[in-house]
C-alpha positions as CSV (number, residue, x, y, z in Angstrom):
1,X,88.4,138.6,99.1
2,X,90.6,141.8,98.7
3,X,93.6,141.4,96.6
4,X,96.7,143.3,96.8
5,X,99.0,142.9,94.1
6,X,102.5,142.9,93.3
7,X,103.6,142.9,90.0
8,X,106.8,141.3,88.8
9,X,107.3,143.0,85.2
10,X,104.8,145.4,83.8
11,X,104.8,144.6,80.3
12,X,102.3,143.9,77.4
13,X,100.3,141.3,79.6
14,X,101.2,142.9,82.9
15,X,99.5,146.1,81.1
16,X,96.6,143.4,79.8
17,X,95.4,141.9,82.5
18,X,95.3,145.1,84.9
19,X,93.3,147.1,81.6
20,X,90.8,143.8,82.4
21,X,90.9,144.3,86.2
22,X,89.7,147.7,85.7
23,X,87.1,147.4,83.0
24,X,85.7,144.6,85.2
25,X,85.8,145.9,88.5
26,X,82.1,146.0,89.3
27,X,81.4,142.6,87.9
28,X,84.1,141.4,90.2
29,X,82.8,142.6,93.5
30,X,79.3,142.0,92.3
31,X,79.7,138.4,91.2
32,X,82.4,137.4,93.1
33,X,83.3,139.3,95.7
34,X,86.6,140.1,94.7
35,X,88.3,143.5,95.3
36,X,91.5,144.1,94.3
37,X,94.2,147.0,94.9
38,X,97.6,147.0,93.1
39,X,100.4,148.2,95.1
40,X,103.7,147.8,93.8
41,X,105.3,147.6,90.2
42,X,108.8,146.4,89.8
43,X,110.2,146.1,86.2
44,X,113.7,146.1,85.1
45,X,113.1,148.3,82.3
46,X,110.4,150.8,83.1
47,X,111.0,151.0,86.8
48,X,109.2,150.8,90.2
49,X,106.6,152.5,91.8
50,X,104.8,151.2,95.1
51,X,102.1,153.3,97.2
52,X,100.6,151.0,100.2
53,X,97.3,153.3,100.0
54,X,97.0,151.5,96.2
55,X,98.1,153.1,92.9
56,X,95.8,154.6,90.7
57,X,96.1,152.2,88.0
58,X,94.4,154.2,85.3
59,X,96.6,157.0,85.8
60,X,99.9,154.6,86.2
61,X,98.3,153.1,82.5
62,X,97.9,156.5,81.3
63,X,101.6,157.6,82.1
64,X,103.8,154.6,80.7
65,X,101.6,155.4,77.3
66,X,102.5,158.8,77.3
67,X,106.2,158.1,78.9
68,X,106.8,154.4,78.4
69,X,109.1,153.9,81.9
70,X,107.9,154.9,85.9
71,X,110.1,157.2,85.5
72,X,109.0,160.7,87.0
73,X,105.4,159.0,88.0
74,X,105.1,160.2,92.1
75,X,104.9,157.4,94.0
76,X,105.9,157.3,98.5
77,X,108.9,154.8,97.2
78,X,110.0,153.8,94.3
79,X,114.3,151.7,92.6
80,X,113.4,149.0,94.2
81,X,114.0,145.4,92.8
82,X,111.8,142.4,92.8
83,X,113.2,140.8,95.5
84,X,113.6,144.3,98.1
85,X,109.5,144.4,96.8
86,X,108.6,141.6,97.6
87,X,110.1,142.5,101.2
88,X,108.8,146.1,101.0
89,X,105.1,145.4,99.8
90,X,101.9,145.2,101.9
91,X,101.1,142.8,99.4
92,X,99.4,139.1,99.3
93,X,99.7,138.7,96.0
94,X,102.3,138.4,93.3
95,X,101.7,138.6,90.1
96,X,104.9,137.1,88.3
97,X,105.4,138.3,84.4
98,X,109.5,139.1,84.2
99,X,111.0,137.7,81.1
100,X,110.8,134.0,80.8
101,X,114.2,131.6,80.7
102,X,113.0,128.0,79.6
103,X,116.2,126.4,80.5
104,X,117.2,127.6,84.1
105,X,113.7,129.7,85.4
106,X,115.6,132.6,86.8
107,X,115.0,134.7,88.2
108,X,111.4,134.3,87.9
109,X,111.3,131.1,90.2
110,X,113.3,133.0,93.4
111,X,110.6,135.5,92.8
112,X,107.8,133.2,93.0
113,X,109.6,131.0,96.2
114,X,109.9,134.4,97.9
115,X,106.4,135.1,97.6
116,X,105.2,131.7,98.4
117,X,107.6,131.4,102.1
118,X,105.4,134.9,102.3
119,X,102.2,133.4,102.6
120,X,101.6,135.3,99.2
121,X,99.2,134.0,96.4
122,X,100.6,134.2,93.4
123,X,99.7,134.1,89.6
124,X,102.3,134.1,86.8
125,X,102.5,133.3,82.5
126,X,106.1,132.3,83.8
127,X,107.0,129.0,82.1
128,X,110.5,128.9,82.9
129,X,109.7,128.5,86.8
130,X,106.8,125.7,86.3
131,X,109.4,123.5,83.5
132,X,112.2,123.7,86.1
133,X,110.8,123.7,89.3
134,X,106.8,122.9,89.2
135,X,106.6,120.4,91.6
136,X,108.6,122.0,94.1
137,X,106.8,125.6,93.8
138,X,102.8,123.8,93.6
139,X,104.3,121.8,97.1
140,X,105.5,124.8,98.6
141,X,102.1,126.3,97.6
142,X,99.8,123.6,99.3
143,X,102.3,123.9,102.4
144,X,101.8,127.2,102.9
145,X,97.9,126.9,102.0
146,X,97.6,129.3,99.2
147,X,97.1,129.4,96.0
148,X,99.7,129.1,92.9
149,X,97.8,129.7,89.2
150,X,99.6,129.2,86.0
151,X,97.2,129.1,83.4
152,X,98.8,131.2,80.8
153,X,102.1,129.1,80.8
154,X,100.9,126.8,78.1
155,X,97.6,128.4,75.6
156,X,97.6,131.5,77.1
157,X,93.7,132.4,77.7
158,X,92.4,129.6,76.0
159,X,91.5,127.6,79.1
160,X,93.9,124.0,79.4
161,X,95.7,123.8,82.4
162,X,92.0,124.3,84.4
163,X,90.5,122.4,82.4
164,X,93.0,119.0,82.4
165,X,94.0,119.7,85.9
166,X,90.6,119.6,87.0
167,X,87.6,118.7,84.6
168,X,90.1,115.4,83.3
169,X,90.4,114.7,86.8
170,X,91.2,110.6,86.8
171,X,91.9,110.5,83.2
172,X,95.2,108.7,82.0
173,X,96.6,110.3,79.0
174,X,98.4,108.2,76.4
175,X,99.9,110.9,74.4
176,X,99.5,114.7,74.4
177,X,100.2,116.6,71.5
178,X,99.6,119.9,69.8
179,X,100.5,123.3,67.9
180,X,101.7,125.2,70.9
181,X,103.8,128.0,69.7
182,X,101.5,130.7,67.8
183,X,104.9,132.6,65.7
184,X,105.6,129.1,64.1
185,X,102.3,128.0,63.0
186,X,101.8,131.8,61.9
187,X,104.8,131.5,59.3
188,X,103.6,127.2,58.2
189,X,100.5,129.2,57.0
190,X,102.1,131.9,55.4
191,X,104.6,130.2,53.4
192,X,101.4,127.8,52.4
193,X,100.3,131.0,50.5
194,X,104.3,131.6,49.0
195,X,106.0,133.7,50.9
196,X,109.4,132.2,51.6
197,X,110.4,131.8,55.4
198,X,112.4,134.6,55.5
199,X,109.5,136.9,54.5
200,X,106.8,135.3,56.6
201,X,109.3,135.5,59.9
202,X,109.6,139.5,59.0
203,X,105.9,139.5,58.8
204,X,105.5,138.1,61.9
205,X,107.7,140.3,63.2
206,X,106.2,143.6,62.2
207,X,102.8,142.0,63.3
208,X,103.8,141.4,66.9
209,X,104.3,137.6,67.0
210,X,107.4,137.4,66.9
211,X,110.1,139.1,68.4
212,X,113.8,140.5,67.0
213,X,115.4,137.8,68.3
214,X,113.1,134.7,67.1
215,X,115.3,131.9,68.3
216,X,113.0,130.4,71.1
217,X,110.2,130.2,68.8
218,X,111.3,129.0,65.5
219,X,114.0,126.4,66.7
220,X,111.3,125.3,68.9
221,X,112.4,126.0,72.6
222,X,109.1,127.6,73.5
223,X,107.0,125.0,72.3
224,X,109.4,122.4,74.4
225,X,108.9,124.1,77.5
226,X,104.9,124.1,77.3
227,X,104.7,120.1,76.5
228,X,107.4,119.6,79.3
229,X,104.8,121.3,81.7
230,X,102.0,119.1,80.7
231,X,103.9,116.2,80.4
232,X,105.2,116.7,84.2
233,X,101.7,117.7,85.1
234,X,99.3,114.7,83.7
235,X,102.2,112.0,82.9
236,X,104.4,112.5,86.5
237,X,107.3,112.5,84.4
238,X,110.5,114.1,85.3
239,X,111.9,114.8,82.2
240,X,114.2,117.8,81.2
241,X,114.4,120.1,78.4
242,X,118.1,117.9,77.6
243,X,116.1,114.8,77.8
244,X,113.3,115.8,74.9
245,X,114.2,115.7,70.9
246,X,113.4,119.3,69.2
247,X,114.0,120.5,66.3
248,X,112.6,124.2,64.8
249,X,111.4,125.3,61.4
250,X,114.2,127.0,60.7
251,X,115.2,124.2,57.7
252,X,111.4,123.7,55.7
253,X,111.7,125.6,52.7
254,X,109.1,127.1,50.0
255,X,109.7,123.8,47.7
256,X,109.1,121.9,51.3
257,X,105.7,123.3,51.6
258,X,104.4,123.2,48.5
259,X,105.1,119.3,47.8
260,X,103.3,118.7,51.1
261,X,100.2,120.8,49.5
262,X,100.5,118.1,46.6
263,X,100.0,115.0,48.8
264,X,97.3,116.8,50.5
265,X,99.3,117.2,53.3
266,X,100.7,119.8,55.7
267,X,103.6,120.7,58.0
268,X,103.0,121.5,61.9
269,X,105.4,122.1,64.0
270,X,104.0,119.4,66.7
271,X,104.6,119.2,70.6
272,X,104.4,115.6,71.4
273,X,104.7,113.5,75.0
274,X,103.7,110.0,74.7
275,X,103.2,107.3,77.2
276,X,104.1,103.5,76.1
277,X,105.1,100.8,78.8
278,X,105.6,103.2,81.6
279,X,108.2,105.0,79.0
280,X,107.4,108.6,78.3
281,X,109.0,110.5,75.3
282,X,109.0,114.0,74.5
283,X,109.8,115.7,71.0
284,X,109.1,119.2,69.3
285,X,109.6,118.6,65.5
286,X,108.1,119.7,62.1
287,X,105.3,117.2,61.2
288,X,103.8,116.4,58.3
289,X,100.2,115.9,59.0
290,X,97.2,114.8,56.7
291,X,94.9,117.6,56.0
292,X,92.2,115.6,57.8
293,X,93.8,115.1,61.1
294,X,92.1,118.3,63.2
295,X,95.4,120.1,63.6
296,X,95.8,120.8,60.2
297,X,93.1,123.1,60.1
298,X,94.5,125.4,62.5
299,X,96.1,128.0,60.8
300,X,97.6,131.1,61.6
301,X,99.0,132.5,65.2
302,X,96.6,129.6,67.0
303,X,97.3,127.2,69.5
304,X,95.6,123.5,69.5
305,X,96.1,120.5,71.5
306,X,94.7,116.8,71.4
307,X,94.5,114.7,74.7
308,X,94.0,111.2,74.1
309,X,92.9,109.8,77.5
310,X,91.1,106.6,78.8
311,X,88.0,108.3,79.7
312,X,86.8,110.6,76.6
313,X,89.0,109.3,73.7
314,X,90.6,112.0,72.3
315,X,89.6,115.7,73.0
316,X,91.1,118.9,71.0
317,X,91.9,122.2,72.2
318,X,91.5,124.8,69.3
319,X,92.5,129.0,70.9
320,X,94.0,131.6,70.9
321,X,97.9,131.0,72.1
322,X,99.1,134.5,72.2
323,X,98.1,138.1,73.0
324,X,97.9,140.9,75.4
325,X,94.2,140.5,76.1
326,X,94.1,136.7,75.7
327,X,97.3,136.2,78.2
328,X,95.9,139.1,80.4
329,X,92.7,137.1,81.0
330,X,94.5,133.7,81.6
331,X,95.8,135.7,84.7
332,X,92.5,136.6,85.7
333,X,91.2,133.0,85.5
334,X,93.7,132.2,88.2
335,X,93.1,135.1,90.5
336,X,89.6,134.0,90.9
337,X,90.2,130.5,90.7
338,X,92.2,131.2,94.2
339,X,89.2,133.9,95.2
340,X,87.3,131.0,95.2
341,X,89.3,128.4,97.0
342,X,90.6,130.8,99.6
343,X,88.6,133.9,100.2
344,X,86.4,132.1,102.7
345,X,89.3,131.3,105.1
């Protein structure tokens, strides 16, 4: 099957996965008979370029480095927006990485809908369309018969929406819980070594993990919007980000920390959805968990998640929850999960 591609946002995983798309090319064709073409760029900050002959990619790569926007790169058209793309584009793909909103999913999700009433497949790290309109977008995807991938919206790369969605097929899941928010579990570990909060935040700033403004990570918004998705995905619930208790980091001090590390103990900042009675709850919350439980070891910017399900018992999910390669690749996953599934009709 011959993708051509659309991209929605051209950032650091935008930039990731299409650095993978071309360092793979040949395996690609010769494995799995996927070719690909990327037509159009549209982001808000560095511009749009689209060429319905296919850019050339390295040389678009190549240009933001030197120039970091569009701007000045020759392309047949180019100040368009997302939407007059989507319209504009030759495409049957769209590859959806604009900035994420966890509370309302705009305007990611009129991107996505757009694409989908297209008959375009569409891949996205978006969580802010999947936590307020999931079910409605995988519908409109299965009524238009093509594909809708969202791996990357929960553990980036490391493989759990395939894996639950499909390989934990007919499993009932009692609870779900997990570190899913990288920046947080990055500063835990640092202040377990005596850096106050303060300090380990600006470290994780300068390191890339956190941005200026840290506020969906550390009061816990991110983390909410990834157990919402799973909860809505292998609980059926229906439940909002209102609905759900969270409460961030921003509180747990250096004395905090260290009279956890003298009961042998340690503080997550833990995801939860449980299922009791046909009840489901969902929280985000600083933990304290013993240092034998398996989430304790995970230290550092990685993600982990336990399943407890009917079938296997309890299963964990140790990975990598953040980076431009790791989030790159998570898009990849999905583009040939739907080579795959529709490249022989």
């Amino acid at each position: 099957m011959k993708f051509r591609m659309a991209f929605a946002g051209f950032g650091v995983v935008a930039q990731g996965l299409t650095e993978l798309l071309i360092e793979k090319k040949s395996l690609l064709k010769q494995q799995y008979g996927m070719e690909w073409d990327i037509l159009a760029i549209s982001d808000l900050h560095k511009g749009s370029i689209l060429d319905p002959k296919g850019l050339d990619m390295p040389s678009v790569l190549a240009h933001l480095k030197k120039k970091q926007t569009l701007k000045g790169y020759p392309a047949p058209t180019t100040g368009f927006n997302v939407m007059e793309m989507i319209d504009q584009a030759p495409a049957n793909m769209l590859v959806e990485v604009t900035y994420t909103n966890v509370k309302t999913g705009q305007p990611a999700a009129n991107h996505i809908k757009k694409a989908l009433h297209k008959k375009w497949h569409v891949a996205t790290t978006n969580k802010g369309p999947i936590i307020n309109y999931g079910k409605e977008l995988i519908q409109l995807a299965k009524d238009n018969n093509i594909g809708l991938g969202f791996e990357g919206v929960v553990m980036s790369g490391t493989p759990t929406i395939g894996l639950v969605m499909r390989n934990l097929a007919g499993s009932c899941f009692s609870e779900i819980k997990g570190i899913l928010n990288g920046t947080t579990n990055y500063i835990l570990s640092e202040m377990e070594k005596g850096l106050t909060y303060s300090i380990a935040l600006h470290q994780a700033q300068q390191l890339g993990y956190a941005e200026a403004d840290p506020t969906s990570d550390v009061e816990g918004w991110d983390a909410l919007g990834k157990i919402i998705i799973l909860s809505h995905l292998l609980m059926n619930s229906h439940i909002t980000l209102d609905e759900a208790h969270r409460q961030g980091i921003t509180h747990i001090t250096l004395q905090d920390i260290k009279e956890a590390q003298k009961n042998d103990q340690r503080y997550k900042l833990l995801a939860r959805s449980t299922q009791k009675d046909g009840n489901i709850t969902v929280s985000v919350m600083p933990e304290l968990i013993p240092q034998g439980d398996p989430l304790a070891s995970v230290q550092g910017a990685t993600n982990a998640l336990t399943l407890s399900t009917d079938t296997l018992g309890d299963i964990t999910i140790i990975g990598a929850g953040a980076g431009k390669r790791e989030t790159g690749y998570s898009l990849l996953t999905d583009i040939l999960y739907i080579n795959h599934h529709f490249g022989r009709q």
